[in-house]
Backbone bond lengths (Angstrom), bond angles and torsions (degrees), N, CA, C in turn:
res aa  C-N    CA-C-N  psi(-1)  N-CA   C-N-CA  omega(-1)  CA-C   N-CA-C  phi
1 X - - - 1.445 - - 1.528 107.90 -
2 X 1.092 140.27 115.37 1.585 133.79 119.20 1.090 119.71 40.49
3 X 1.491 120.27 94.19 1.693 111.39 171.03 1.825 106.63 -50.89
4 X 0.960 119.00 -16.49 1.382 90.20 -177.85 1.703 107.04 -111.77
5 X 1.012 113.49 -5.11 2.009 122.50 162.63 1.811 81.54 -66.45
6 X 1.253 133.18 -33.95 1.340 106.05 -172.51 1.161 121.43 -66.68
7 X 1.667 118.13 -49.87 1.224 149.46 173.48 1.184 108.45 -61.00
8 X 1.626 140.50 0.09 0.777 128.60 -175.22 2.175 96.36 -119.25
9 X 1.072 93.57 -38.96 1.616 102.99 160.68 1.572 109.65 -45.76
10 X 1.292 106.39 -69.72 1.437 106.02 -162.31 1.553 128.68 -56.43
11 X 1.680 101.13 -19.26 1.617 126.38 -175.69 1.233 92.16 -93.76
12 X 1.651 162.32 -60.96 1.074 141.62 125.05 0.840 107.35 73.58
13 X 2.000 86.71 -113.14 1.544 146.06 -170.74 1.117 114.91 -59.64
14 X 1.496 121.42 -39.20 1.576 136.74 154.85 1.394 113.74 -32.67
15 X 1.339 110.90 -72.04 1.292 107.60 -176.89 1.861 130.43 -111.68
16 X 1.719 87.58 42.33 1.503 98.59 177.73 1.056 123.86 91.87
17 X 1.525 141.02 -21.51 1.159 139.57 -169.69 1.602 109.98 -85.28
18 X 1.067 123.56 -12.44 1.791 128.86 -168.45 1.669 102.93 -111.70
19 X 1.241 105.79 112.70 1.788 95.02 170.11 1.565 94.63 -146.77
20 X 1.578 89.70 112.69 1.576 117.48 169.99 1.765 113.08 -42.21
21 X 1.282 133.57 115.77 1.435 130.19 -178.47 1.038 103.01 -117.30
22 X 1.707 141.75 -30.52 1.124 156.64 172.71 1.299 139.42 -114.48
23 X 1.877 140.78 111.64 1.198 119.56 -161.14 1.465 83.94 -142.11
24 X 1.532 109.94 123.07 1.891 124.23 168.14 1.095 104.91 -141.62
25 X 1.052 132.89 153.13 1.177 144.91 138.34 1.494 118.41 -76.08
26 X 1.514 121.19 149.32 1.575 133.73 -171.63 1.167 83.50 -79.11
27 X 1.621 87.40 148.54 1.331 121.69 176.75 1.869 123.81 -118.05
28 X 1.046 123.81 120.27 1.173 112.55 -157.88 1.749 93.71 -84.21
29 X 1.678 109.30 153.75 1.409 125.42 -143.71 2.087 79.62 -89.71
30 X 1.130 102.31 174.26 1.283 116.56 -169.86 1.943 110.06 -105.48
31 X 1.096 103.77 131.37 2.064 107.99 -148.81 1.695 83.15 -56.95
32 X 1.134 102.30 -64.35 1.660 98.72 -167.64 1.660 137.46 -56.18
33 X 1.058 80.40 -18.83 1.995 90.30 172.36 1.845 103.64 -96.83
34 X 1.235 108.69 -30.16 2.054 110.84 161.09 1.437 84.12 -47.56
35 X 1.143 120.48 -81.71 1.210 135.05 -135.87 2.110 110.03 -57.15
36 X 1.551 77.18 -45.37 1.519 86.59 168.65 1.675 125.67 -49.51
37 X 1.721 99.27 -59.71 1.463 133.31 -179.19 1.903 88.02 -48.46
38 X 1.242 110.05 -75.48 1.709 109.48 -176.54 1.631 125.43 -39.54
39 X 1.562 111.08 -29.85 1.540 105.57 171.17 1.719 104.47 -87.35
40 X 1.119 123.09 -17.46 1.525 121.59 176.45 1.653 101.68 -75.53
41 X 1.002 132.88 -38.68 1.683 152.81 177.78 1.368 92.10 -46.02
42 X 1.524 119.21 -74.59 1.437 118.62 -177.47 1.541 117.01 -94.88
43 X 1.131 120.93 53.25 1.438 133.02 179.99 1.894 89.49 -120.18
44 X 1.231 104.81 -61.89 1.406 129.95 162.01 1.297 106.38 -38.06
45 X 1.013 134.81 -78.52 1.403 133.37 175.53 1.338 133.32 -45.78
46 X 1.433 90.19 -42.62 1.698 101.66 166.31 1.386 120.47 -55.68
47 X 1.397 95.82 -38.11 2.084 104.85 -164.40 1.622 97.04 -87.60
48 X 1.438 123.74 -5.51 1.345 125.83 -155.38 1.912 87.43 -106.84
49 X 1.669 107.47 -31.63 1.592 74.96 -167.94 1.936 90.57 -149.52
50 X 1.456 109.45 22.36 1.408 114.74 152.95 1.550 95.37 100.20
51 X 1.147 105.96 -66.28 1.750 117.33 -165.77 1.202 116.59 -122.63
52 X 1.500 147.76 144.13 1.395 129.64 -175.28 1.528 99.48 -112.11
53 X 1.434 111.79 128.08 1.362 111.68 168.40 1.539 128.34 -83.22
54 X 1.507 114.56 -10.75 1.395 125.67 -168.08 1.651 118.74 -134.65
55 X 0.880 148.03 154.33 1.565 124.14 -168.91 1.674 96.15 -100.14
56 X 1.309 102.63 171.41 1.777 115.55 -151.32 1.642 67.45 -89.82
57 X 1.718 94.94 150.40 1.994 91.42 168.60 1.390 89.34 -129.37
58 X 1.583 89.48 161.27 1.446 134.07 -177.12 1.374 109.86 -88.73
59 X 2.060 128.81 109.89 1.031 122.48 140.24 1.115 169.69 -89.87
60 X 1.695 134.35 102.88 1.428 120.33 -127.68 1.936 96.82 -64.38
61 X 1.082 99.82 157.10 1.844 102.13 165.66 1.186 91.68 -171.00
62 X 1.781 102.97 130.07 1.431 96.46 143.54 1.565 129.21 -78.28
63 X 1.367 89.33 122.17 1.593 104.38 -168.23 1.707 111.23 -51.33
64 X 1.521 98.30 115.21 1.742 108.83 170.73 1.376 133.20 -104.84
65 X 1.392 133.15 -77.77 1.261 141.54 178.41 1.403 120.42 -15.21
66 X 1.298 130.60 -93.46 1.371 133.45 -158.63 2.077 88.40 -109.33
67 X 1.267 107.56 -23.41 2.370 94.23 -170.60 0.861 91.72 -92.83
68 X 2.030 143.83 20.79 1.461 127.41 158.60 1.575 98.41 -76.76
69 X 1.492 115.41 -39.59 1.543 103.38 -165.82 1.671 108.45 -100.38
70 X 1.440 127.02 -0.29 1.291 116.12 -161.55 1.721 80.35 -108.89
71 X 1.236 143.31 -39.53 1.445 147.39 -173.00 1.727 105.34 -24.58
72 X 1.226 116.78 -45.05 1.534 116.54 175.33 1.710 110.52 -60.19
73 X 1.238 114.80 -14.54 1.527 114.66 172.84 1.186 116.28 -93.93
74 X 1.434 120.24 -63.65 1.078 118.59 -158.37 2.179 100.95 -144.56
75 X 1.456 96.12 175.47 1.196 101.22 174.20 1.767 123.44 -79.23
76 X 1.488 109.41 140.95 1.337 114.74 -158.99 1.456 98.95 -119.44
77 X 1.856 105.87 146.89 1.060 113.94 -164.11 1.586 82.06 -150.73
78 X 1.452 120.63 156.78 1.476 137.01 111.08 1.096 151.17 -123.60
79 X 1.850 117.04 168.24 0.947 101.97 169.44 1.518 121.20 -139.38
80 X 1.095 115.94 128.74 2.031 128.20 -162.92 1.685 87.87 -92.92
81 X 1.653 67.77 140.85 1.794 98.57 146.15 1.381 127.04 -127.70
82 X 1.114 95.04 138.63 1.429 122.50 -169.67 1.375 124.57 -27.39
83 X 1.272 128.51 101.83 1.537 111.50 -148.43 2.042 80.85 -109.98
84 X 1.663 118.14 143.35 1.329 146.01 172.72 1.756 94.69 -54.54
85 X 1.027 120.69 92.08 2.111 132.30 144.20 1.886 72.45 103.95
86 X 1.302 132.21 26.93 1.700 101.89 155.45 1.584 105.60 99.91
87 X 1.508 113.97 -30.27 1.618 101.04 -168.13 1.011 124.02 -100.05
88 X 0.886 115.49 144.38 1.765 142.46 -144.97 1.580 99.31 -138.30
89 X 1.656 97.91 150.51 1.708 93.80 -174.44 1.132 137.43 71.32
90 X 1.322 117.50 17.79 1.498 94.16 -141.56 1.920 90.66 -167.08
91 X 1.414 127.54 112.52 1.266 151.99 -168.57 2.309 90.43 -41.26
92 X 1.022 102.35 -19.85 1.888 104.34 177.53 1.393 86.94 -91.09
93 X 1.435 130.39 -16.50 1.563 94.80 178.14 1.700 133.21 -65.22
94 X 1.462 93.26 154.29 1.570 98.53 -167.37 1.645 109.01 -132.67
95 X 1.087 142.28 153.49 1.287 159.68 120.26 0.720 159.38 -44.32
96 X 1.502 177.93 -124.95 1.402 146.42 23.85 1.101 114.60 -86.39
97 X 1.618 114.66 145.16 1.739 117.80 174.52 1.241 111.64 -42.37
98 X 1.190 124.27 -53.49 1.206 126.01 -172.56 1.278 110.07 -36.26
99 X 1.786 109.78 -75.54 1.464 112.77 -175.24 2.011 106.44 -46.85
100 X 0.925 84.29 -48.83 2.124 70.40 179.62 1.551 111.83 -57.14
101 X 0.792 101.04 -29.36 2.055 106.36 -178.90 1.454 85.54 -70.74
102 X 1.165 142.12 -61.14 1.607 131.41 -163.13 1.592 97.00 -57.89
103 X 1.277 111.32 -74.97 1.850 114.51 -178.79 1.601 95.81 -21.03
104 X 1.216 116.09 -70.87 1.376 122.07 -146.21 1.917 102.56 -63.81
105 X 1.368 102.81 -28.90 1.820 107.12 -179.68 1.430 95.08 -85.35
106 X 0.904 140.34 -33.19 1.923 139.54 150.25 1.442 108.59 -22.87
107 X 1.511 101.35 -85.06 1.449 108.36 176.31 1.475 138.09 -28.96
108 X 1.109 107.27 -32.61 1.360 134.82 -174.79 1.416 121.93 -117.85
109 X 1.417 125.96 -5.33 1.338 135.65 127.92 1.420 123.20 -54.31
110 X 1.172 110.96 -56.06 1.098 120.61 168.85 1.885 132.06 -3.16
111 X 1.720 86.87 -81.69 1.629 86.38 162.40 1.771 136.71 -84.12
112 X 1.580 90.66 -23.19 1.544 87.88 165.95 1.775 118.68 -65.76
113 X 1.262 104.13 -21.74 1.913 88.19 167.37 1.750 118.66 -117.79
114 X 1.264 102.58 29.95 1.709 107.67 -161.59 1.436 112.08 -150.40
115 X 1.583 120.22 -9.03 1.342 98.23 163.20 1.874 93.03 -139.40
């Protein structure tokens, strides 16, 4: 974080506005369900555009959002779509249908070749 996201936390919390509800640490995603998630990625891709010219890529993250708190259950995986210049989070985020049509033929690859 940002020396000054710190400084800006701590003044917050100082004066009431910051109250911690959640504390995890990332969890790194599990090789074999990536691995899984990545042949469903280009299963999707394949059926989406016949032939793949480029290989599906792999993004490292330590895994946050929802596999900081479910990780005590079970094994955690994701999978992103492609967000237009990188940003994520963030009211400029953007899409293309396309890329959600791939996620979504992912998703649903998924169990027909994986469980």
């Amino acid at each position: 974080m940002p020396m000054g996201a710190d400084f800006l936390n701590l003044y917050k919390e100082q004066v009431g506005l910051y109250r911690e509800t959640h504390d995890a640490n990332a969890v790194i995603c599990d090789t074999e369900l990536s691995s899984q998630l990545k042949s469903s990625a280009y299963t999707a891709v394949k059926r989406m555009e016949g032939e793949i010219q480029d290989e599906v890529p792999v993004v490292m993250s330590g895994a946050g959002h929802d596999a900081m708190a479910m990780s005590h259950l079970t094994k955690v995986g994701m999978l992103f779509v492609r967000c237009c210049g990188g940003i994520s989070h963030s009211p400029a985020e953007h899409v293309l249908d396309d890329d959600v049509w791939a996620a979504g033929l992912a998703i649903l690859a998924f169990p027909e070749t994986h469980i």
